[in-house]
Each structure stands twice: as C-alpha cells, then as structure tokens.
C-alpha positions in Angstrom: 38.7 83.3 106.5 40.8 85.8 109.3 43.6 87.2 108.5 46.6 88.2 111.2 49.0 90.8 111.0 52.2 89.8 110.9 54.4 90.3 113.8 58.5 90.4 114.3 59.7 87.1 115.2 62.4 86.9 117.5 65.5 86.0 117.1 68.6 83.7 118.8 69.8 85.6 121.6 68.0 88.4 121.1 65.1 88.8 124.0 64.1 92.5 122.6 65.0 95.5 121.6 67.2 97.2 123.5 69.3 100.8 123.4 72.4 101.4 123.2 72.6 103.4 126.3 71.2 100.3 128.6 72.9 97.5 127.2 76.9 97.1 129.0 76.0 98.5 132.4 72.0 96.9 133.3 72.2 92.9 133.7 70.5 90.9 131.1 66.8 90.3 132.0 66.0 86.9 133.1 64.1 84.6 130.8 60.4 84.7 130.6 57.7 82.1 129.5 56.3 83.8 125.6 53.3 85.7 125.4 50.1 83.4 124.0 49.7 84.7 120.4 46.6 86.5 120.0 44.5 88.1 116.9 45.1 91.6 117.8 47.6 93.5 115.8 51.0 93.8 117.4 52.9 97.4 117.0 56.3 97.1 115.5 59.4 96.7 118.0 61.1 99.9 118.8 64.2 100.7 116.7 67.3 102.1 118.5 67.5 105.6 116.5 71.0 106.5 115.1 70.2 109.9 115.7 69.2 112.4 118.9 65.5 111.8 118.8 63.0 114.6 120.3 61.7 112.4 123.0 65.1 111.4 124.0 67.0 115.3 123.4 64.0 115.6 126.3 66.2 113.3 128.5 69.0 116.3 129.2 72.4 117.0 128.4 73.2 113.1 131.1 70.6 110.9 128.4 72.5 112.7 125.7 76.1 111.9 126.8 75.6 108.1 128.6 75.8 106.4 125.7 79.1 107.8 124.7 80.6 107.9 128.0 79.3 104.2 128.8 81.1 102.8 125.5 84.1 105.0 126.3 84.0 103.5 130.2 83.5 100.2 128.5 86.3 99.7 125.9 88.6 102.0 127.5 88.6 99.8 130.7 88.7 96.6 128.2 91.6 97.9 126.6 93.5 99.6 128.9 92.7 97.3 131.9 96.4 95.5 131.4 98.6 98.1 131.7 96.0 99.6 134.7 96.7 95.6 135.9 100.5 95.7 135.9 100.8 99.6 137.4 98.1 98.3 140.4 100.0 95.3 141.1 103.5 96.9 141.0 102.1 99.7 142.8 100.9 97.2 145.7 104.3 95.6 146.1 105.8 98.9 146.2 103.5 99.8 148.8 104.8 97.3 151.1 108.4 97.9 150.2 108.8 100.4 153.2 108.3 97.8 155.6 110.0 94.9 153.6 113.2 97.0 153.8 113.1 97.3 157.7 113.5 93.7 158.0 115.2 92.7 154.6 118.3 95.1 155.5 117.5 95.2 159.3 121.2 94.7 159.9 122.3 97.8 157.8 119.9 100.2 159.5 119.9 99.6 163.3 122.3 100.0 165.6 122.6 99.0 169.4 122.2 101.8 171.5 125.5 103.0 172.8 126.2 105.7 175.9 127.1 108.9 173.7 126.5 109.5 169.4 130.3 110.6 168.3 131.4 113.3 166.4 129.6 112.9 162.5 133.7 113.7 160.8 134.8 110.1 162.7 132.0 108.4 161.2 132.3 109.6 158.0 136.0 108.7 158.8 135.4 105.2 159.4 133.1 105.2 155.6 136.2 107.0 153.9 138.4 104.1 155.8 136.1 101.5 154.3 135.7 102.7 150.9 139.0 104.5 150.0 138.3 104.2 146.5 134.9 106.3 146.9 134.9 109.9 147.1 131.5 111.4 150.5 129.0 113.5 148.9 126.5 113.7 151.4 125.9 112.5 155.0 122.6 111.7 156.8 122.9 111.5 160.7 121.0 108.8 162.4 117.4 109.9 162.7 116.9 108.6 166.1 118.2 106.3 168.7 119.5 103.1 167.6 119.4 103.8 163.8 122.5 103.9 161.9 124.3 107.5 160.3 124.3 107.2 156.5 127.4 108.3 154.7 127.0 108.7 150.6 130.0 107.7 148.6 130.0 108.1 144.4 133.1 106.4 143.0 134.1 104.1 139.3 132.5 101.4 141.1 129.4 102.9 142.0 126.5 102.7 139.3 125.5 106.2 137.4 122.3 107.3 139.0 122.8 105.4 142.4 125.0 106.3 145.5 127.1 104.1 147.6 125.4 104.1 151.2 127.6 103.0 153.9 126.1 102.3 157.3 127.9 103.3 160.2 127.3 103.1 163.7 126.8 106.1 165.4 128.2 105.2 168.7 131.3 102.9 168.0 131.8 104.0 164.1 132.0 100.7 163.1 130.8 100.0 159.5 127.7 97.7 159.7 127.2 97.5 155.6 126.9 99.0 152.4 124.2 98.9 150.0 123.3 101.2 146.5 121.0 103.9 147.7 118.7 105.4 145.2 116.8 109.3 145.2 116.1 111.6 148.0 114.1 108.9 150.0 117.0 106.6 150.3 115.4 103.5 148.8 117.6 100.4 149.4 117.7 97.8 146.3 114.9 95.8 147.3 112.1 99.3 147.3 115.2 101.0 144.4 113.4 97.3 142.0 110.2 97.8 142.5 110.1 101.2 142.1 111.6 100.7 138.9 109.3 98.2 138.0 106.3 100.0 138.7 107.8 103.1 137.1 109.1 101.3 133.5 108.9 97.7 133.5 112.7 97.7 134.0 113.0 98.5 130.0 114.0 101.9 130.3 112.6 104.9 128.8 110.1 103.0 126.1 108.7 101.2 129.5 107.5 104.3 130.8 105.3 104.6 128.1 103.5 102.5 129.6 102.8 103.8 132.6 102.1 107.1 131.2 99.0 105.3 129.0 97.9 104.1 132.6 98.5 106.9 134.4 96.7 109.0 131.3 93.8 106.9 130.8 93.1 106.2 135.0 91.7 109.2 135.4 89.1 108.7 132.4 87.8 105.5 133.3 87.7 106.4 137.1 85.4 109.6 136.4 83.4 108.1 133.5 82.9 104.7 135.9 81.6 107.8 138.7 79.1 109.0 136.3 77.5 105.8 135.2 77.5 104.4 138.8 75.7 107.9 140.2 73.6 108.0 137.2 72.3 104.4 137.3 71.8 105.2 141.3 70.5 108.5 141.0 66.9 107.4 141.3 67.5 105.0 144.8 65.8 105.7 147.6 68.7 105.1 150.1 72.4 105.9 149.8 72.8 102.3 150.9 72.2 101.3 146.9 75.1 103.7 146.4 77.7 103.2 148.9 77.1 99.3 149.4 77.3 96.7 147.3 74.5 94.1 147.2 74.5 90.5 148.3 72.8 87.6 147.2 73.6 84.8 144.7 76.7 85.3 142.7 75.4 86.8 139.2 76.7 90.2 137.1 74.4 92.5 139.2 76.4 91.5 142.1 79.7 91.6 140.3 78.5 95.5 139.4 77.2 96.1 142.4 80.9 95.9 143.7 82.4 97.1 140.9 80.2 100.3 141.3 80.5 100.6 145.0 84.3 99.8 145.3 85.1 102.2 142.5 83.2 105.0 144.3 85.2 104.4 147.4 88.2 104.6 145.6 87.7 107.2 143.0 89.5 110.3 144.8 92.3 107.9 145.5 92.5 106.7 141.9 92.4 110.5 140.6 95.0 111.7 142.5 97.3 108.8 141.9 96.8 109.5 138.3 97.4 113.2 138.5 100.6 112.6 140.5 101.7 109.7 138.3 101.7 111.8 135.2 104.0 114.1 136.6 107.1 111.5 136.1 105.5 110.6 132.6 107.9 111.4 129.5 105.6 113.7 127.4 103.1 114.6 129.8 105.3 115.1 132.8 107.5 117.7 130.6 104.0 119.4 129.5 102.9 119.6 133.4 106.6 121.0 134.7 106.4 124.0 132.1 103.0 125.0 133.0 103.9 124.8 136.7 106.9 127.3 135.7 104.8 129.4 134.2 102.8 129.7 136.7 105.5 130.2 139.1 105.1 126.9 140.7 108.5 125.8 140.4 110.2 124.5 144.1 113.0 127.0 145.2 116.3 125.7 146.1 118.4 127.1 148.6 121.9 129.2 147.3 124.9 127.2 148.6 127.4 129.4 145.6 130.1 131.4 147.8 129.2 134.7 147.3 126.1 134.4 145.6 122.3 135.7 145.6 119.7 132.5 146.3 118.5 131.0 143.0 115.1 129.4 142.2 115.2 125.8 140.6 113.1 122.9 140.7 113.6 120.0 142.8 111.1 117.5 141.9 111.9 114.4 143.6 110.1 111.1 144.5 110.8 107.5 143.1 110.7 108.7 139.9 113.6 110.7 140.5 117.6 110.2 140.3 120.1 111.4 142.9 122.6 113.4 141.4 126.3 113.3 142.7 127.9 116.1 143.8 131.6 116.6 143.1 134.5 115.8 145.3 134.7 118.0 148.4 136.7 121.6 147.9 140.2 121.4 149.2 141.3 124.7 151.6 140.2 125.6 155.1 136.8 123.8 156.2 134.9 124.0 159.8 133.9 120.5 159.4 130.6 119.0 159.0 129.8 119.0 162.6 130.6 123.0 162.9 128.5 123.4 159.6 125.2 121.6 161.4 125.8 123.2 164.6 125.0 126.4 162.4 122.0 125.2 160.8 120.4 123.9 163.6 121.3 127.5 165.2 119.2 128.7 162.6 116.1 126.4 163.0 117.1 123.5 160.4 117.0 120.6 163.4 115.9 117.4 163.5 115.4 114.3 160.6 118.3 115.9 158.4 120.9 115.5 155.3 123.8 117.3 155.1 125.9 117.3 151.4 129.5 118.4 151.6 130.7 121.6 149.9 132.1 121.4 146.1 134.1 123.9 144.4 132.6 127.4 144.9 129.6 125.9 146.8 129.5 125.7 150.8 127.5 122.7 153.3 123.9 122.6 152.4 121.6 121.1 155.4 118.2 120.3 154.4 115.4 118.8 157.0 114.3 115.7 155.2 111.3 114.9 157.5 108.6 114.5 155.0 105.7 113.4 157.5 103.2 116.0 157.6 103.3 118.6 159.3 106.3 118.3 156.8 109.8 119.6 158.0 111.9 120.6 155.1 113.6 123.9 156.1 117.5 124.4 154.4 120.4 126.6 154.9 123.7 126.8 153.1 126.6 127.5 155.3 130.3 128.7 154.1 133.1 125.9 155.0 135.6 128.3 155.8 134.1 130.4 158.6 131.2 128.7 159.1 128.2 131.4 158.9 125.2 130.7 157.5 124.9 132.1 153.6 121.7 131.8 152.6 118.4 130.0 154.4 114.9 128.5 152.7 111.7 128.2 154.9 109.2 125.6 153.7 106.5 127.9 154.1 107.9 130.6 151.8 107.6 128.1 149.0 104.9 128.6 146.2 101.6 127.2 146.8 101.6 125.1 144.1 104.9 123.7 145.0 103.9 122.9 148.0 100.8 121.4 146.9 102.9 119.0 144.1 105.3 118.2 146.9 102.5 116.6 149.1 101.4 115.2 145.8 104.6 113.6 145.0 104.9 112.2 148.9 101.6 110.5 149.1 102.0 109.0 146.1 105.5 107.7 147.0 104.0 106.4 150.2 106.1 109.1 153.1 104.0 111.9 153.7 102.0 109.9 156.6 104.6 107.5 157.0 102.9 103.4 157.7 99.2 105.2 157.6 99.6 106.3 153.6 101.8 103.0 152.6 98.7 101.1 154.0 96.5 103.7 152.3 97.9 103.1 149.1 98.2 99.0 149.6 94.4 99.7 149.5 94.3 101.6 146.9 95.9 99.6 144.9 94.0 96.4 145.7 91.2 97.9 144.7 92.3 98.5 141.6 93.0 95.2 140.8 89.8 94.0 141.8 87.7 96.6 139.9 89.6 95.2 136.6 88.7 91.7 137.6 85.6 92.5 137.9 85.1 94.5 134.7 86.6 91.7 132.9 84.5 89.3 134.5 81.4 91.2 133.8 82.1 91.4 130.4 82.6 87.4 130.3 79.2 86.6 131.8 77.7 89.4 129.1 78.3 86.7 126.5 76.6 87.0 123.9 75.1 89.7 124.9 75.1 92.6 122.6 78.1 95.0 122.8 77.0 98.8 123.3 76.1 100.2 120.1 79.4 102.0 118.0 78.6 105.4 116.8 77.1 106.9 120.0 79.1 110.0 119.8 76.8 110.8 116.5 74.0 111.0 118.6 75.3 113.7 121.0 73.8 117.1 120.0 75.9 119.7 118.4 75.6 122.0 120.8 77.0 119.9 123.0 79.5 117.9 121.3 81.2 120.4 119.6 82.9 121.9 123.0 83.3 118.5 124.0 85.5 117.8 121.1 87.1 120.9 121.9 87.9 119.9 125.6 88.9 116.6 124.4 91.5 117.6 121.5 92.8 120.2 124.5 93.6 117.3 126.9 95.0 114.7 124.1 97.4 117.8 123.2 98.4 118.1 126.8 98.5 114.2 127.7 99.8 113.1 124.0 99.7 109.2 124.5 96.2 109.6 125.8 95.6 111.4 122.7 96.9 108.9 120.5 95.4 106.1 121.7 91.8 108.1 121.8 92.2 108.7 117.9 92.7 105.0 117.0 89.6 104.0 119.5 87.8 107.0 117.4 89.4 105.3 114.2 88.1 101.5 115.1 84.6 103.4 116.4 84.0 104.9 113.2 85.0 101.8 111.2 83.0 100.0 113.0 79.7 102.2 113.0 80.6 102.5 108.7 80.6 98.1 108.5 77.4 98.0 111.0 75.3 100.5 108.4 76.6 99.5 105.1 75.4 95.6 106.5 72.0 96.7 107.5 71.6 98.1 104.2 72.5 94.8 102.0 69.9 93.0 104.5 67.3 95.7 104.0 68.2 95.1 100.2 67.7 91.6 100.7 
C-alpha cells in the first residue's frame, strides 16, 4: 500500500501565502482552476518571517522599509482620509471664492467710469458722512479704472477682527455699499466664510486642530504614496506605466492605477500646501515662526514712529490672518492723505496700493499691495505734518526666507498668480478628493482580503531603524499633533502585532 505526504490544505479566502509587503498595494490574483493532486511530495508553503531574513536583508535598505511605509500609507490614509476630505473640499470652494465674490458683490466693487478720479480726502469724506459712528483706519484707492476706492472704518458696531469696508465711487464719491472686510487680502463675507471654514470648521481654536492633523499628516501620506507608486513602477519599461494610468475594465488595478498616477501629478502640489498650511497651525505654526526668527527669517516692517529708527517685526498674513485696527487718527496739523501718497509714490511706492492713516506718534504708512508675481510690495512711512518721507522698505531687501514664506503664504491663499493659481489650486484640490475616494474604494474591493501584516517596523534592521526613530520622534516634537496621533497608531500597532502572536500560539498549542 502507497503512502502520500501530507500536504497544506487551503483555506477560505486564502489563495496562498502571501507577504506582508505585497498584500494592500498588488491586486488580488484572479482565481485559478487547482492543481491535479499528484504522488510526489509537496514542500511546505512559505511562511511570512516576523523577522529581517538574510535573503530578504539582500533586498536593500527599499525591501527593508516597504512594508512599514506601505502599512503607514495604508492606515494613515484610512484614518486620516476625513479630515484630508473636509480640508480638500473646503479648500476647493475656497478656491473659487475669488471669482464668486466678483459677481456675488459686483455692485460694491465696480464703478462706472467717470471723466476724472477726485481727490482720495472727499471720498473718504463721503465714508465718514456715511458712517459717522465709525472712526477710517485705512484707505485703499481704486486699483484701476472702474473699480471702486475702499475706505476701512472700525467702530462699536463693527465685529473684533473684521473692518467695516465702505465702497465709494471714485469719480462721483457716492457710497455704493458696505460690507465686513476681513485680513490684508480684503476678503468680503462670502471668501471671509469659507476661509473660516477651511481654516477651523467655524468652531474656533479646537477646529483648527483639525486642520493642523491634515495639514501634519498630508505631507506623510503624499511622500510615502510617492515611494510605493515609484517602487512598484521602478521595474517598467516605459514612463507611460508611471505617469498614466491604465484603462480597461473597471477593477482595483485600474482604481490604483489612478490613484498612483494622479497622486504623482499632484505630489509637489500636495507638499507645498501642507508645508504652507502648517504655518497657521496652533502648535506647529508657533514651532515654525520661532525657528524662522532664529534664523532671521522674520518679515521687516517699515518704521512709521515719529522720530524713530526702522524696526523689524513679522507680518505674516494670508487667510489665516486677522486685520488689526489701528487707533483713531492723531489730531494736529496733517498734509492729508493725498499729499502723503504723492510722497510715496515720489519715492517709488506706485501702483495697486493701501494707505493706513497716522495714529498717535505714528505717521501715513503706504504699502504696494500688488501680490501678483513679479510681486510689488515696496512701503514708506511719511510724517503727517510736513509730509517727508521717514523711513522706506524695499521688497527686495527682505530676508530670503521671508520672501520665500511670503510666496508660500500667497500661493496657498490663491493671489500670487491671480485666476492661474486659484485654478491651480481648484485642481489641486480635486485631486485630493479623488485620491481619498479612491483609496477608500480600494480598500472596499480588498474585502476580505488580508490587511498588511502589523508589526512590520520589527522587521526593519537596526541599523536602520534606530535613526529612523530618531528622525521620527524629531518631527512628532516639531509637529506635536502629528506626533500624537503617530504614538496611538504605534500603540494600536503593537497591540495588535502582541493579539496576532499570542493567537498563533494557542493554535500551534492546539
């Protein structure tokens, strides 16, 4: 009588072993007929190994670190993909807000052309007329021809944080409207909401939490999605198989296939938006500001004080940031705000420009507010009583870096190439949204697949993953609620990985 060796039987949903390093990023094979059962013995099925093997420390330092960085990429995106969800969309409808307000507040903000632009004291006249109540802080001449001259009012009536903008007619100084204005950008209410609601879920200073976890984890997921796609494509032939994502019948490899391509597109945007973001974050943003102070990246400011030597500050402003108020204008003699702009532009401050009104001890401060690159944001501070300029700032005497977090702040805010970056980050934007449909929707069709295996970052070498953890405690110390939430996923990782051994020893008992 023959005797067979014994061979593994399969199991339900299991079609063969498979490693933890394969199993959330390559689709599930298709289904194939069994092989006829023979008399020949069969070799046991490979056993995914819970430690670095020799064969696969042979892989490199990118077989070591996949598994790890494909579970982080996986879970990360799983868990974080809401908040990433509600920043995109917001971020989308912000986008759009520039050109929403042309139309929603069209009246407010266009004027028909007249024969001659009068004198900027009778139209901040006719706002004082208006609002007698309200006490002019700043005024913004009409930018170009038929656009209106803003005049900013503060007042009991007017909300903390917010201006009163009254919208005057720069040829007949009639009063066309006035709405809250909001930051250095002027936002109207409708772009003032949504920029709220992208920046804290209108809930205040716990709802920007939230967008500091986005903000914090986008840039993760976005490199560690980069690495997985150029890894898995390293070995095409063609950059098509990179850059393009592939047709055919709708199945997970296609959904990847985008998901891969799209995010490769969209990765530099993605990063920068995330680097940019974090610098209005609560914990983050305050860690970022004193290491650009240190390294004397702070934005100067121009000296309007009577009598006084320039000063250095930092002006970081964007939709993140609040107007602030200056106090009622200084009584005494005063050129006027005509004489004082007449000076500045003697000086070279021309063009798109705001001009706030002098306060006790401080003169006229005129500041070029064209933020389209080539960017125009020269200033000079003029005295009130004799009209000479005091002090002037050059844009191109500013520190590198604050130049550098300046065009930062503007593309992210959507006005450093005017309709060009609002569109670019409507795309952007998009995109995001539809690589975290598609993430969850891979996921769905891998049911029930297999889940990649916990405990991967056991398998990393020590060589190698002690000055990882060293370059990952550095960052959650810098980017705290990144930090946080990395511990707990570390926490749930390790439980995990603790439950999965202890049960494969009571079955190998068994």
């Amino acid at each position: 009588m023959r005797t067979q060796s014994p061979s593994p039987r399969p199991t339900p949903h299991s079609p063969g072993p498979r490693t933890a390093d394969t199993t959330d990023e390559v689709p599930s094979p298709a289904p194939q007929a069994p092989a006829p059962r023979t008399s020949a013995p069969q070799a046991p099925a490979p056993r995914t190994p819970d430690r670095q093997s020799p064969a696969h420390a042979r892989g490199g330092t990118w077989s070591a670190l996949r598994p790890l960085v494909l579970r982080l990429h996986f879970h990360a995106g799983l868990l974080i993909a809401p908040f990433l969800l509600v920043a995109a969309a917001s971020g989308l409808l912000y986008a759009l807000s520039f050109q929403a307000e042309k139309v929603v507040y069209r009246n407010e903000l266009e004027a028909p052309v007249g024969e001659r632009v009068l004198p900027l004291a009778e139209q901040v006249d006719a706002a004082r007329r208006a609002h007698p109540d309200a006490t002019v802080t700043a005024v913004w001449p009409a930018p170009e021809e038929g656009a209106t001259t803003r005049v900013l009012m503060t007042g009991p009536q007017v909300e903390e944080g917010t201006s009163l903008a009254v919208f005057v007619d720069p040829y007949t100084a009639r009063v066309r409207g006035a709405l809250p204005g909001y930051g250095s950008s002027g936002a109207l209410p409708l772009r003032t909401w949504l920029g709220e609601f992208h920046r804290d879920l209108h809930l205040g200073e716990p709802g920007r939490l939230y967008s500091e976890l986005a903000a914090g984890w986008l840039w993760v997921v976005t490199l560690g999605g980069l690495l997985l796609w150029i890894g898995r494509r390293r070995t095409a032939r063609r950059a098509k198989a990179l850059l393009l994502p592939e047709g055919g019948p709708r199945s997970r490899r296609r959904t990847l296939s985008w998901h891969g391509s799209v995010g490769l597109w969209a990765s530099a945007g993605l990063l920068g938006l995330s680097a940019t973001g974090l610098t209005w974050s609560t914990y983050a943003g305050e860690n970022i500001a004193s290491v650009r102070e240190r390294l004397g990246g702070a934005t100067p400011t121009v000296s309007a004080a009577l009598g006084a030597t320039p000063a250095g500050g930092d002006a970081h402003e964007g939709h993140g940031a609040h107007h602030d108020p200056a106090a009622p204008a200084a009584g005494g003699t005063d050129v006027g705000v005509d004489r004082a702009v007449e000076a500045a532009r003697a000086v070279g401050v021309d063009g798109r420009i705001a001009v706030t009104l002098p306060t006790d001890g401080k003169g006229y401060v005129v500041k070029e507010t064209d933020t389209q690159f080539p960017v125009h944001l020269d200033q000079a501070a003029v005295d009130p009583a004799t009209g000479e300029v005091l002090d002037t700032l050059r844009f191109a005497d500013h520190p590198l870096l604050a130049k550098l977090t300046r065009f930062g702040i503007d593309a992210h805010t959507g006005v450093l190439f005017g309709l060009a970056n609002q569109l670019a980050l409507a795309a952007l934007a998009l995109a995001l949204v539809l690589l975290v449909l598609w993430g969850y929707r891979m996921w769905w069709l891998r049911r029930p697949g297999r889940p990649v295996a916990p405990g991967t970052w056991r398998r990393v070498p020590v060589p190698l993953l002690l000055p990882l953890a060293a370059g990952t405690a550095l960052v959650g110390w810098f980017l705290p609620l990144l930090g946080l939430s990395l511990l707990a996923f570390l926490a749930v990782d390790a439980t995990r990985s603790a439950v999965s051994r202890r049960r494969r020893r009571i079955a190998g008992t068994a």
